[in-house]
ZAMARGU-4260 file (C-alpha; in steps of 0.2 Angstrom, whole numbers, plus 5000, padded with zeros to 4 digits):
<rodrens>
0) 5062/4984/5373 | 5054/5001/5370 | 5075/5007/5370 | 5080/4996/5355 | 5067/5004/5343
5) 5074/5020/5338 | 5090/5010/5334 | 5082/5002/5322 | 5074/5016/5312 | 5089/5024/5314
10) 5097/5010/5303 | 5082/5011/5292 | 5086/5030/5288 | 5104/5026/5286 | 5100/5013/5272
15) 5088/5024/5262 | 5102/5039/5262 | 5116/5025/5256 | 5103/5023/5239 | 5100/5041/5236
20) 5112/5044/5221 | 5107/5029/5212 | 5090/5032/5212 | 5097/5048/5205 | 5103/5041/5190
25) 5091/5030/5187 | 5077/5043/5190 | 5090/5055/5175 | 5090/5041/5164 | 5072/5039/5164
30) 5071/5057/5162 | 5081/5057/5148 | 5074/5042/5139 | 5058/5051/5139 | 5064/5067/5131
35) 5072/5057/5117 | 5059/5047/5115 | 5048/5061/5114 | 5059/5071/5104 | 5061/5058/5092
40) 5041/5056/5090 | 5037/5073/5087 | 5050/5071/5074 | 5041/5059/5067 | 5024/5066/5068
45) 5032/5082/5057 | 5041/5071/5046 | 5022/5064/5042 | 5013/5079/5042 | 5025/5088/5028
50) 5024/5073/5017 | 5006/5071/5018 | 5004/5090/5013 | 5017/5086/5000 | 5003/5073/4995
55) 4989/5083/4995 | 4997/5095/4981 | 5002/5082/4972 | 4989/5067/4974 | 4973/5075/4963
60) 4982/5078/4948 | 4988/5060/4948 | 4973/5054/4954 | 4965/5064/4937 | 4978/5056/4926
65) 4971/5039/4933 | 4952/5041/4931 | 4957/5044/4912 | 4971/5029/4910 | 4953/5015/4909
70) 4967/5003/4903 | 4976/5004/4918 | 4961/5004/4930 | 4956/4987/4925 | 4973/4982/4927
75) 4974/4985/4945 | 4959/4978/4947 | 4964/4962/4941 | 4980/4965/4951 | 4968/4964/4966
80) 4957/4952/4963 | 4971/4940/4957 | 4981/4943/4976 | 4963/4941/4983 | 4960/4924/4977
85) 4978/4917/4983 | 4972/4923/4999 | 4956/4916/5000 | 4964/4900/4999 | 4979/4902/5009
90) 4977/4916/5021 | 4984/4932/5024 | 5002/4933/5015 | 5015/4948/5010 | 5011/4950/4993
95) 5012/4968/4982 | 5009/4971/4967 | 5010/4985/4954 | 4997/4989/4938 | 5005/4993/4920
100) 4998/4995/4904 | 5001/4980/4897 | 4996/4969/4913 | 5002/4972/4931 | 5016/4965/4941
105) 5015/4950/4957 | 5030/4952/4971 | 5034/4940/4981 | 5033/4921/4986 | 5022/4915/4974
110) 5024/4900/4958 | 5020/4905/4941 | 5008/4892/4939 | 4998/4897/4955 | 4998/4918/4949
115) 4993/4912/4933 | 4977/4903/4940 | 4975/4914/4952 | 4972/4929/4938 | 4960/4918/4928
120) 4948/4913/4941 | 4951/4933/4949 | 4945/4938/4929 | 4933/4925/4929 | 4924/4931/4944
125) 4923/4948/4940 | 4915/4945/4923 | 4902/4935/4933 | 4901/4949/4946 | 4910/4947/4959
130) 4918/4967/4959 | 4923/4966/4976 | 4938/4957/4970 | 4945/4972/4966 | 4946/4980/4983
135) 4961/4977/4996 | 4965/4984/5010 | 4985/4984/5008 | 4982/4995/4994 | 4993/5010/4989
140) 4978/5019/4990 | 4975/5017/5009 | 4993/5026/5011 | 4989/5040/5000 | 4968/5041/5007
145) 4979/5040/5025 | 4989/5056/5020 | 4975/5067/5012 | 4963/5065/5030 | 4979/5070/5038
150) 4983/5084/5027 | 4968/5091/5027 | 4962/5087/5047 | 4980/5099/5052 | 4977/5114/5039
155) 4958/5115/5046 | 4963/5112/5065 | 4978/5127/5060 | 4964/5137/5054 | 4953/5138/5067
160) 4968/5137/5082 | 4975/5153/5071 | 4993/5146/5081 | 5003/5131/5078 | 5005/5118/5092
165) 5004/5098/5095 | 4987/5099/5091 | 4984/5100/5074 | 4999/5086/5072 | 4988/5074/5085
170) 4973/5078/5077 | 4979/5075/5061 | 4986/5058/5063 | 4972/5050/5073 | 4960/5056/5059
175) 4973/5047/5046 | 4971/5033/5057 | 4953/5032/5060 | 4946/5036/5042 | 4960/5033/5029
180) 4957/5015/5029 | 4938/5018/5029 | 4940/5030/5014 | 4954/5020/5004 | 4939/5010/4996
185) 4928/5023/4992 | 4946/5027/4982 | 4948/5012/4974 | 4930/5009/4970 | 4926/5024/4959
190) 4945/5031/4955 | 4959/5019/4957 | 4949/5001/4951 | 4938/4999/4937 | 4929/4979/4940
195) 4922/4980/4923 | 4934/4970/4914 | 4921/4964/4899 | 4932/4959/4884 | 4947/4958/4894
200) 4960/4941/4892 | 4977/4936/4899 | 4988/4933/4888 | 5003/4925/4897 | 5013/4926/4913
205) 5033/4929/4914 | 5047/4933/4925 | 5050/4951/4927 | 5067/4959/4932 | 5070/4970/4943
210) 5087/4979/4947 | 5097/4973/4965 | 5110/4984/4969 | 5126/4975/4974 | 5133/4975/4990
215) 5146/4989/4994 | 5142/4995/4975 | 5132/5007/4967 | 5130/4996/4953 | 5112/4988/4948
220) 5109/4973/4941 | 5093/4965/4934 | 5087/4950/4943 | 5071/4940/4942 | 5060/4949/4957
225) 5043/4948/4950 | 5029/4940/4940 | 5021/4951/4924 | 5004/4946/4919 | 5002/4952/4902
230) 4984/4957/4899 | 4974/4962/4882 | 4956/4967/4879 | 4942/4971/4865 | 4928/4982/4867
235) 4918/4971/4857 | 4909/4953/4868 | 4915/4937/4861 | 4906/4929/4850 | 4916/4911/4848
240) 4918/4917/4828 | 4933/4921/4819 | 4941/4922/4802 | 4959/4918/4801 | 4969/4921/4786
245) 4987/4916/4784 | 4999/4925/4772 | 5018/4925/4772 | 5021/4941/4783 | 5008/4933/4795
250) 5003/4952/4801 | 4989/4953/4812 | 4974/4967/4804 | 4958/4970/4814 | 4943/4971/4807
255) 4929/4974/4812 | 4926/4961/4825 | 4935/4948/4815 | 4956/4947/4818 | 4962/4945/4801
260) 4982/4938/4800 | 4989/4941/4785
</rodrens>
């Protein structure tokens, strides 16, 4: 019995050599997945890092521009507060919106009626109070508070490294990923938003086109994409008084606190 054994591991050892030159290229093949993968990463990682520097020179000056456009503060706001309050009652959903001047835009899967009551009990609630209605997280601004940590975590770790390496990209974007959404509220609180919405009213809701280019075309054509909720606003409170006069041109005169239309 003691014979037979070494014909067996001899067997064994025969086997193991008859695999060796596909464990080769499997053992290639991982290598190489890893070095694109990798390669494709760090690409990424650069790709990031410019555009958030690219941010960080551009972002104050619009940011300045913003805290002096009240009109359009309040509009995002409400923009906000309006998503906000379709959520509440139907849970998270993939809706965007965009503030204007004159009001602010609703994309996606939503009925006029339901954007409409939406936006009055959003405005409602934030003339009662309610200011954290105009807060949420999907923001813009978590994207641009995102890019300024990471801007300004990569030129401080390049500072004090004096060398650039992995490092300062890494560092970067776990500081991007840990504070920007903690930070993008801060934004929109004091810079982005402005809840006091006193003397504001809705005027309307519409369909809003938006161009779809057509396919194998460069040509652009205007669909309906969007909801506008036109918005309008007096400095001075409600009183429930008015004075109206009518005239032939029917043109609209303020004054004082009355609306005159003549």
């Amino acid at each position: 019995m003691s014979k037979k054994t070494p014909v067996a591991y001899g067997i064994l050892v025969s086997n193991a050599e008859s695999n060796t030159p596909g464990d080769l290229v499997l053992v290639l093949f991982t290598v190489a997945l890893v070095l694109v993968l990798g390669l494709l990463a760090a690409t990424v990682l650069v790709g990031l890092t410019v555009s958030s520097l690219v941010t960080l020179l551009t972002a104050p000056s619009q940011l300045a521009r913003l805290v002096r456009d009240r009109q359009l503060r309040r509009n995002h706001a409400l923009e906000h507060a309006t998503i906000n309050v379709i959520e509440e009652r139907y849970g998270p959903s993939q809706l965007a919106g965009l503030a204007r001047p004159d009001g602010f835009l609703i994309f996606g899967p939503v009925s006029p009626s339901l954007a409409l009551e939406a936006a009055e009990e959003g405005l409602r609630r934030m003339q009662a109070g309610e200011h954290r209605l105009a807060i949420h997280p999907r923001c813009g601004t978590t994207l641009v508070a995102s890019q300024l940590v990471l801007a300004i975590t990569f030129l401080a770790t390049l500072l004090l490294l004096r060398q650039l390496s992995l490092l300062p990209f890494l560092l970067g974007l776990a500081a991007a990923l840990l504070l920007g959404p903690r930070l993008s509220p801060l934004l929109q609180r004091w810079i982005t938003t402005d809840a006091r919405v006193e003397g504001m009213r809705i005027e309307g809701l519409r369909p809003h086109l938006v161009p779809l280019r057509l396919p194998w075309s460069s040509m652009m054509v205007p669909v309906p994409g969007a909801l506008l909720v036109r918005t309008s606003w007096s400095d001075e409170p409600p009183n429930g008084r008015s004075v109206t006069i009518l005239t032939r041109d029917a043109r609209r005169v303020e004054a004082g606190r009355y609306w005159i239309d003549e």
